[in-house]
Each structure stands twice: as structure tokens, then as C-alpha cells.
C-alpha positions in Angstrom: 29.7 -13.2 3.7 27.8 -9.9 3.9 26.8 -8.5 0.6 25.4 -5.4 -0.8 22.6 -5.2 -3.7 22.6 -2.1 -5.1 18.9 -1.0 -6.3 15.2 -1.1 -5.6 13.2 -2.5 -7.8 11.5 -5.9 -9.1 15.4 -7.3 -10.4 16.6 -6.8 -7.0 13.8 -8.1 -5.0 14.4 -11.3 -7.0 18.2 -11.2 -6.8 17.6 -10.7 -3.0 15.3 -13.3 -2.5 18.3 -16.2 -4.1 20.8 -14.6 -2.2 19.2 -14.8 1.0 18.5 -18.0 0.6 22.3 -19.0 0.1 24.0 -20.9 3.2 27.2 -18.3 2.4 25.4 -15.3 3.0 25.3 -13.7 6.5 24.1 -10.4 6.4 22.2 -9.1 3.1 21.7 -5.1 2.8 19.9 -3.3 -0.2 20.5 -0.1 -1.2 17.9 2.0 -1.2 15.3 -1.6 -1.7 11.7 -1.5 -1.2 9.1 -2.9 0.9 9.2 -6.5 -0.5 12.9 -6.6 -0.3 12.9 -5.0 3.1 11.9 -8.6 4.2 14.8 -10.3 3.1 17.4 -7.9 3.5 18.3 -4.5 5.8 17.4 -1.6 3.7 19.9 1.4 3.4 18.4 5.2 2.2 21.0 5.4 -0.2 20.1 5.9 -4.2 21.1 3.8 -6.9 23.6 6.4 -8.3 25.0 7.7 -5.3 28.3 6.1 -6.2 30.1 8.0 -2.9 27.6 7.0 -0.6 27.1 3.5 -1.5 31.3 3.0 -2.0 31.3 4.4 1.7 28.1 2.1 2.9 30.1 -0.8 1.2 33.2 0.6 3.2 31.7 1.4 6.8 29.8 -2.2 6.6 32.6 -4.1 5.6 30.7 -5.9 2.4 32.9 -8.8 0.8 30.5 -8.4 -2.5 28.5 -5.7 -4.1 26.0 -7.0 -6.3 24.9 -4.2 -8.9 21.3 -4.3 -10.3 20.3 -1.0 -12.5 22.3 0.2 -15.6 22.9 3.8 -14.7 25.5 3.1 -11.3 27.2 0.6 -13.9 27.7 3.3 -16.5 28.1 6.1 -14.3 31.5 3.9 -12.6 30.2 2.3 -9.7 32.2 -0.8 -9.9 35.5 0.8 -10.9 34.7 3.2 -7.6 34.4 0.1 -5.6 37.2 -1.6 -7.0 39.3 1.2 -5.8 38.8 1.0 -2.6 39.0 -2.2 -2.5 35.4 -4.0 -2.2 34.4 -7.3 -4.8 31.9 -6.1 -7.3 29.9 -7.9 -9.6 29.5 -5.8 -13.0 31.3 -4.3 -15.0 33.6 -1.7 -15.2 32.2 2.2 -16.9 34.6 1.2 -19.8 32.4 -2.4 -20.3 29.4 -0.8 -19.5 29.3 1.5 -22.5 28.2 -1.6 -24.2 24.5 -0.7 -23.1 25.4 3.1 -22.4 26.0 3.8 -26.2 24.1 1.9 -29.0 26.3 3.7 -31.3 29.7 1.8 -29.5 27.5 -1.5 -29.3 26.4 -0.8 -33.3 30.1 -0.5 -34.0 31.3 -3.4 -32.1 29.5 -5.7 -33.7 30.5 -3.8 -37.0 33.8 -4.5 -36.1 33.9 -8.1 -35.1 31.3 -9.9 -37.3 28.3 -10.1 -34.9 25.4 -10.3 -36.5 22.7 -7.4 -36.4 21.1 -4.6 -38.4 22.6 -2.3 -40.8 22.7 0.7 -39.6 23.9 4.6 -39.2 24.4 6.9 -36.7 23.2 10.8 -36.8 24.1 13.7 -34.7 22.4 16.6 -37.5 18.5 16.0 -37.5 18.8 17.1 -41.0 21.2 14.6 -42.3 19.5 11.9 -40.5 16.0 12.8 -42.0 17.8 12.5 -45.5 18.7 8.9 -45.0 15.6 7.7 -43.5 13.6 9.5 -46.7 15.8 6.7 -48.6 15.4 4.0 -46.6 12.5 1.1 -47.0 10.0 1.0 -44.3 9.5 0.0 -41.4 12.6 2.2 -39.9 13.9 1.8 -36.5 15.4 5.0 -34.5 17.0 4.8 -31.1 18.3 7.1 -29.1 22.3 6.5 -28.4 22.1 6.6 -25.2 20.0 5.3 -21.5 16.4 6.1 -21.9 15.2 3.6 -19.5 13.9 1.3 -22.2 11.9 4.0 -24.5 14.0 5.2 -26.2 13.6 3.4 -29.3 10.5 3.8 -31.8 9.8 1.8 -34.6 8.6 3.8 -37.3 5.6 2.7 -39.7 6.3 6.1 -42.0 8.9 8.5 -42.9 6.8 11.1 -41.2 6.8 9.0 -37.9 10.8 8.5 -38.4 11.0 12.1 -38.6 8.9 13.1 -35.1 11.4 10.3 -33.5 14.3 11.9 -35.1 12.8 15.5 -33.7 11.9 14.6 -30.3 15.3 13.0 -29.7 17.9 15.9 -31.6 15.9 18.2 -31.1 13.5 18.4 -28.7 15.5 16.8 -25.9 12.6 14.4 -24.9 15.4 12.0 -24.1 18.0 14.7 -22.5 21.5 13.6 -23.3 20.8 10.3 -24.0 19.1 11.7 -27.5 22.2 13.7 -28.4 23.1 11.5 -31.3 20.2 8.9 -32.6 20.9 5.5 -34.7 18.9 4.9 -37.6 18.8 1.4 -38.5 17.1 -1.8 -40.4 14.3 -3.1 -39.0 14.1 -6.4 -38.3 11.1 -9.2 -38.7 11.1 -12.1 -36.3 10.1 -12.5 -32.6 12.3 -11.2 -29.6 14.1 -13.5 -27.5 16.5 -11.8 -24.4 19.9 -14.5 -24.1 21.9 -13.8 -20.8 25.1 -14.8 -20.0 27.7 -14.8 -16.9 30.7 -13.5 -17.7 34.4 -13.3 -16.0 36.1 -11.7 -19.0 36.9 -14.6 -20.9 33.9 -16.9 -20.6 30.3 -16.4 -21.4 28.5 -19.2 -19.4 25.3 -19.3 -21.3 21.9 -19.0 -18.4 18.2 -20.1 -20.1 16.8 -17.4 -22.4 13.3 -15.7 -21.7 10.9 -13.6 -24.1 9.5 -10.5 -22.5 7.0 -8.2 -23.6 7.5 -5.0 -24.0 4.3 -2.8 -24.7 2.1 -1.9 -22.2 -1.1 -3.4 -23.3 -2.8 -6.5 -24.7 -1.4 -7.7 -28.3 2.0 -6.1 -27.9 0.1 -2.8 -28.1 0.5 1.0 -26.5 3.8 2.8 -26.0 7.1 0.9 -24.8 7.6 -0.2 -20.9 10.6 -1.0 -19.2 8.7 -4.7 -19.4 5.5 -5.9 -19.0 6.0 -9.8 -18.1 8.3 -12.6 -19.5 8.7 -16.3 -19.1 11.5 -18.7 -19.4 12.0 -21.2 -21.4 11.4 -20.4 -24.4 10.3 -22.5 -27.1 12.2 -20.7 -29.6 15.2 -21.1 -28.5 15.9 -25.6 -28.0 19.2 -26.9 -27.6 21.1 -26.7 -31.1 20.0 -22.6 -31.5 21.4 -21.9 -28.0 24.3 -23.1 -29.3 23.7 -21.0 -32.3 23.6 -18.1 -29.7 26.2 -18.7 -27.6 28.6 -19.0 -30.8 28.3 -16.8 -33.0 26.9 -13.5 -30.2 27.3 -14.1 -26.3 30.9 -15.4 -26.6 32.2 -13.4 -29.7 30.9 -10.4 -27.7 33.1 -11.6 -24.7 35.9 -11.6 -27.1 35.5 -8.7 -29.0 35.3 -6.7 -25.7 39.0 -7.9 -24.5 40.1 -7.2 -28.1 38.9 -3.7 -28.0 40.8 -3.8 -24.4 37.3 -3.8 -22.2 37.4 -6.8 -20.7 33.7 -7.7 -19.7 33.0 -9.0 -16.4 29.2 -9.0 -15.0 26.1 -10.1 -16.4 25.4 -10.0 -20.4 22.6 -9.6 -21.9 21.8 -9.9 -25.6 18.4 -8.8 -27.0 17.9 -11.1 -30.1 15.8 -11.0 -33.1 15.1 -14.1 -34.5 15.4 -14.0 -38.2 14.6 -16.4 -41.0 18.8 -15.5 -41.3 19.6 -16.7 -37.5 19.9 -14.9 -34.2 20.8 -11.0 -34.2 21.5 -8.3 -31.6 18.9 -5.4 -31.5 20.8 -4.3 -28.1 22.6 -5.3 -25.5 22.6 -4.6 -21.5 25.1 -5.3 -19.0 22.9 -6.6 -16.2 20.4 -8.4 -15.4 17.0 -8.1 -16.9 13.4 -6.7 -15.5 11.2 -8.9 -15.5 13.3 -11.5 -17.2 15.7 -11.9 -14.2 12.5 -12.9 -11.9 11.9 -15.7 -14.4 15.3 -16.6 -13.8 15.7 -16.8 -10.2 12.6 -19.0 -10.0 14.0 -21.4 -12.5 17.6 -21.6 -10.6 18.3 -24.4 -8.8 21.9 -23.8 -8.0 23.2 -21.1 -5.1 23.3 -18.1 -6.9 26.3 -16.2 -5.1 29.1 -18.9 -5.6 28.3 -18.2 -9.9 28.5 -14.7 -8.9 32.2 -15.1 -7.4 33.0 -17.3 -10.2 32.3 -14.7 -12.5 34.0 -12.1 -10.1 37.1 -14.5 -9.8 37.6 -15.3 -13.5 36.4 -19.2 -12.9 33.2 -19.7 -14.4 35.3 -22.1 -17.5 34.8 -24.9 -14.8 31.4 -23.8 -13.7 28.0 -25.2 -14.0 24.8 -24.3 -13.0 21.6 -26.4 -12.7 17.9 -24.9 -13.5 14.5 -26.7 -13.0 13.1 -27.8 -16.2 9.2 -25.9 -14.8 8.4 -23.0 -17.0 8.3 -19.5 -14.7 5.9 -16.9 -15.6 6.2 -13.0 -14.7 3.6 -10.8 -14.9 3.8 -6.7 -14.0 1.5 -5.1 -12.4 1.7 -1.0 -13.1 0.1 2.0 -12.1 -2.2 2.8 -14.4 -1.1 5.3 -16.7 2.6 4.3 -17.1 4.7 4.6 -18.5 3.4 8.2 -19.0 2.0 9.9 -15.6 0.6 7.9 -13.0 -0.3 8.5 -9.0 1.7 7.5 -6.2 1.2 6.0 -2.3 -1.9 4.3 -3.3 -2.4 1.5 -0.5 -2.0 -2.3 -1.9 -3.8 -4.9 -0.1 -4.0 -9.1 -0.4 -0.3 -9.3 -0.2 -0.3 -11.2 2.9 -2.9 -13.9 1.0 -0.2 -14.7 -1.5 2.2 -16.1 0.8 0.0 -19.4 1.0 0.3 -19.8 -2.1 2.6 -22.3 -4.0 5.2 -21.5 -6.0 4.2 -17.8 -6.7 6.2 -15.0 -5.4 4.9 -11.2 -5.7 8.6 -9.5 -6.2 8.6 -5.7 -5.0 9.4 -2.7 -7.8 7.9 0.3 -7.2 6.7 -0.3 -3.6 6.9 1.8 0.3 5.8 0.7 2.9 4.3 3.0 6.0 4.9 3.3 9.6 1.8 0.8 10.3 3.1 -1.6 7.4 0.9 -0.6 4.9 2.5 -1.3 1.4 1.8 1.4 -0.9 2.6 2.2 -4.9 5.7 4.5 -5.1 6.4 4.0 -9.1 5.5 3.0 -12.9 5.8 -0.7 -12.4 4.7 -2.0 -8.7 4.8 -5.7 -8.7 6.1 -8.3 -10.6 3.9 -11.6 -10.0 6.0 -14.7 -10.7 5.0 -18.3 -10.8 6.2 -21.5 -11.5 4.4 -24.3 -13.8 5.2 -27.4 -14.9 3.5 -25.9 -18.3 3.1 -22.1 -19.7 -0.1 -22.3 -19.3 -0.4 -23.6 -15.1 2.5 -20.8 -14.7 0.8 -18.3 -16.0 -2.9 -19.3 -14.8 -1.2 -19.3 -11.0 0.4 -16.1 -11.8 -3.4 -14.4 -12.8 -4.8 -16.0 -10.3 -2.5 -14.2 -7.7 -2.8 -11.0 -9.1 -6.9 -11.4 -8.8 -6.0 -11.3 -4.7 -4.8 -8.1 -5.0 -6.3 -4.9 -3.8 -5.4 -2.1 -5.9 -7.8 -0.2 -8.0 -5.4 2.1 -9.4 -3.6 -0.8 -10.7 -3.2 -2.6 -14.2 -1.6 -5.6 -16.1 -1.6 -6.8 -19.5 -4.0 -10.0 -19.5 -1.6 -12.4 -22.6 1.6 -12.7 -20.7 3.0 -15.6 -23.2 1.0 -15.4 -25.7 3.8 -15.5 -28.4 4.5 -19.1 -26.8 1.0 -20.4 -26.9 0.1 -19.3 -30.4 -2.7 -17.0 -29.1 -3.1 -13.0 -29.8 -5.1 -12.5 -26.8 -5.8 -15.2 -24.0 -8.0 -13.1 -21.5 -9.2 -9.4 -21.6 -9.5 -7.2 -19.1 -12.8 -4.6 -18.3 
């Protein structure tokens, strides 16, 4: 089969890198990729969100599946587009994908069909919104409606705070029109656990969940990323609460979307508190995570692109899929000032080094490479340093000691990747 990935950053490297590896797959292109996928697969200049160019890449190259990594092509219609002209797609459609492209349509859904999250309201007047939040016990959450590439949302220790957030969004614009209405809602008290599933419209086939860390620095400190590190399994989440997850969110949410006649086909995925009350849904996205799904691929076992054409097909009810029981750690390493300004083309060195090593693999994000093979930074988060362990702690030790080979001043990481896991605020500091 010839397939299409559609995206360049750590998600695809790692979707890549399985599907390369699968006996079914003859020719593997990436679209636009970057330097560490440029390894497994042919790289095509083509953006993300060019929906014409990559329907008529698709086209021209005769792709029997198109694999779609980011959120924005998914929202924007991508799959619909390549539906049309005939071409398997794996995501879902633009009516699906306004699952993660409104919070206010996700908010209401589970309003609607007795999913369990926060209470919540939704503003569109700064004014009126400010009003409610003066009423309103603290902490307060706000969120903008729409895609603001993971910082969007700002939880809110004082009215004051809650009232800047509501600001910048309605506004100031800080979000574009992503912040043109905001949601206002409970905050909840737990830890956060992301809960994926593979879905064909009908079935949700549950995959293992992950915890990923979202602020940029040590001690879940600093400003919100797009994901600092994750690891997978979690010890939060054993046999009996998956089960707890699976039915009372990832397959009511499967259901609910057919019932509000959006049938949901692609990847789900469910970010969970986890309350002293059970599992609820602070969000959800309709493809896979970054950098949960590198944990993922290095835990699966099975081929990945027949459970991808299940899910296409509408067959995943007789599907199974096998995962080794190691623990995989991920662990970012960014430019340093993101995920505010940072530089670009800085050269990277000790990548070569790595590949002796066992069971780590540096996935590619924001990386280019030159004429002369020199890999250079070309975004906010650069690498995504995955490992396998037989224990949290050997994953994440091999993971460090990988990213200590590197050769990039102008980089950073956080230094307690899974701490939540192993009870410990802050494992190692950095200078």
C-alpha cells in the first residue's frame, strides 16, 4: 500500500516510524515531515492545511490511505476533501472534528448525553462573562472556544486573573478567532490522565492511557506547552477504571456523536480529570496526541495500519490489539524560550550517537535538515526523546541519559518527566 501522513512534527515522526515498519506498506510519503521523518518516509513540501495540494498529492501519487496527524487539516475538511475524490482517510470528517474545534459544541455534547465533566457556561460579551466569574468560587477555569494550539486555556487563581483571560481572549484577540466566544467553567481537583480510543463510528476500541505534562518547567510550573513529556501506563488508571472510562466517556461519546448525526471515525481522545467523583472530560481531541502518541507507538506491539483500516472500514468490533507491558517514557526537548519567542536553525549534534542506543528513539518535531545533513531547530518543541523501560524509572533514566548526548545549547527540557507517577515533586534539576 502507499500511504500519506499528513504533518511534520514529533506525532508524525512516531506514526511514521510504525508505519514503516508494517510488511503492508510499500511506499510511505509525509507531507511536509521533517528531518527525522525524512528517514523513514519521502518528504513532500506541502503544509499541513493545504487541503488542495495535499488532496492532489494524494491524487497524482495514487495513495490507498491518508493518515491525518494535526487538528487544524481535520477541522478545516481535509478528510471530507479526500473522501470526495475518492482516497481512504483516517480521521474524521469537519462535522466530527468540531468535537475538538469548539469546546463550546464538546461542553454541550456532553450536556446533552450525560458525560460527565464540569459545569460550565459559555460567553461571547466580556462583560457578561466577568459577571459570572465575580460569582463563582475559585479557582475558575477559562478557555478559549476555539484551536489555540494547546494555550488557550488559563486556570485562574483570582477574579482579577479570570478577568485578564476573559480580556485577552474577547477582547484583545490574543487568540484570533479561536477567542471569539470563551467558556467559563468549574475547576476541577485531581490529576490528568489523556484516554485514547480507535474509533469506526460505532466502536471505541479502548488503546493504554498516558499522563503528559503540560507546563514548561519543573513542578508543573511556567506557562502552558503543547506538551512537555508523557509516559504510558499509568498507574492511575488499572483495569476496572479503564473500564470506568471506556463506559461511561470514550464509548457514550461514540454514541452521542451518531445521535447528534456526526458519526465519529478517527482517533479519540479524552482528556480526563480524575476526581474523588470518577473520570471527567476537561476536553477532547480528534487525533492523536503530542507527546502521548510517541509513548504509544513504543508500547504497540501489533501492526499499526491494519487498526487503522479497521477503523477506516467500520471493523474494529472484532479487533484486538496487543501492547508490551514496558513502561515508555517521552521527554521534549524545546528551544528555549517557548512557548513564547525562541531562535531558529540552530545546529543539533549527537544525533547519530543515539542510534546505538537500545530502546530509545529521538522522534523529529521541529527539525530541518541542510544541504550537508546538518539537523537544525526550525520550531517550539525540537525533539521528543522516547524510551522504553521495564520500570518508570529505567524508561525515563535512558530517556535523560539520551538527551545528555545531545549538542544543543540553545536547547531545554523539563528534568521530572513522571514525577506524578513516582510520588516525587522534582527528581533532577537542571543549571
Amino acid at each position: 500500500m502507499k500511504i500519506l501522513v499528513v504533518g511534520g512534527g514529533g506525532r508524525e515522526h512516531a506514526l511514521c516510524w510504525a508505519l514503516a515498519a508494517s510488511p503492508l506498506c510499500d511506499e510511505l510519503y509525509c507531507a511536509p515531515g521533517n528531518a527525522g521523518i525524512a528517514e523513514e518516509a519521502t518528504c513532500l513540501e506541502i503544509a499541513a492545511d493545504d487541503v488542495d495540494a495535499l488532496v492532489k498529492a494524494a491524487s497524482d501519487k495514487a495513495v490507498d490511505l491518508v493518515v491525518v496527524g494535526p487538528e487544524a487539516p481535520l477541522v478545516a475538511g481535509l478528510v471530507d476533501a479526500l473522501e470526495a475524490a475518492g482516497i481512504r482517510a483516517f480521521g474524521p470528517s469537519k462535522a466530527a472534528a468540531e468535537l475538538e474545534g469548539s469546546k463550546a459544541f464538546a461542553k454541550y455534547l456532553c450536556d446533552q448525553h450525560g458525560i460527565p465533566t464540569a459545569a460550565f457556561q459559555r460567553f461571547t460579551d466580556p462583560a457578561e462573562a466577568k459577571a459570572y466569574v465575580a460569582s463563582q468560587p475559585l479557582p475558575i477555569v477559562v478557555k478559549a472556544d476555539g484551536l489555540a494550539a494547546g494555550k488557550g486555556v488559563t486556570v485562574c487563581q483570582s477574579h482579577a486573573e479570570a478577568e485578564r483571560a476573559i480580556e485577552e481572549a474577547l477582547v484583545d484577540k490574543r487568540f484570533g478567532a479561536a477567542g471569539d466566544s470563551v467558556i467559563v467553567e468549574e475547576c476541577l481537583t485531581g490529576q490528568e490522565v489523556s484516554a485514547f480510543a480507535l474509533v469506526d463510528g460505532d466502536t471505541a476500541l479502548m488503546l493504554p492511557c498516558a499522563q503528559d505534562h503540560k507546563a514548561a518547567y519543573d513542578g508543573d510550573t511556567g506557562p502552558n506547552t503543547g506538551g512537555m513529556g508523557a509516559y504510558s501506563p499509568t498507574p492511575l488508571v488499572d483495569e476496572a477504571t479503564a473500564e470506568v472510562i471506556q463506559s461511561t466517556i470514550l464509548q457514550p461519546t461514540v454514541d452521542a456523536m451518531k445521535a447528534e448525526g456526526r458519526p465519529f471515525k478517527g482517533l479519540l481522545y479524552a482528556g480526563l480529570m480524575m476526581t474523588p467523583d470518577g473520570p471527567k472530560v476537561l476536553e477532547y481531541n480528534v487525533r492523536f496526541g503530542d507527546p502521548e502518541c510517541q509513548v504509544l507507538m513504543m508500547r504497540l506491539m501489533s501492526d499499526l495500519l491494519p487498526a487503522l483500516l479497521a477503523a477506516c472500514d467500520g471493523v474494529l468490533d472484532s479487533f484486538d490489539m496487543r501492547w508490551f507491558a514496558e513502561t515508555a517514557v517521552s521527554v521534549v526537548l524545546a528551544a528555549r524560550g517557548y512557548p513564547g519567542s525562541y531562535e531558529k536553525g540552530e545546529a543539533i549534534g549527537g544525533l547519530e550517537a543515539l542510534k546505538e542506543l537500545d530502546d530509545v528513539i529521538a522522534f523529529h518535531a521541529g527539525t530541518k535538515a541542510d544541504g550537508d545533513g546538518t539537523v537544525r531547530s526550525n520550531g517550539g518543541r525540537v525533539l521528543t526523546m522516547t524510551a522504553l523501560g521495564g520500570s518508570i524509572e529505567e524508561a525515563r533514566q535512558r530517556a535523560y541519559t539520551a538527551i545528555d548526548q545531545i549538542d544543543w545549547p540553545g536547547g531545554f527540557c523539563r528534568r521530572d518527566i513522571g514525577w506524578h507517577a513516582l510520588g516525587k515533586l522534582t527528581i533532577e534539576t537542571e543549571d
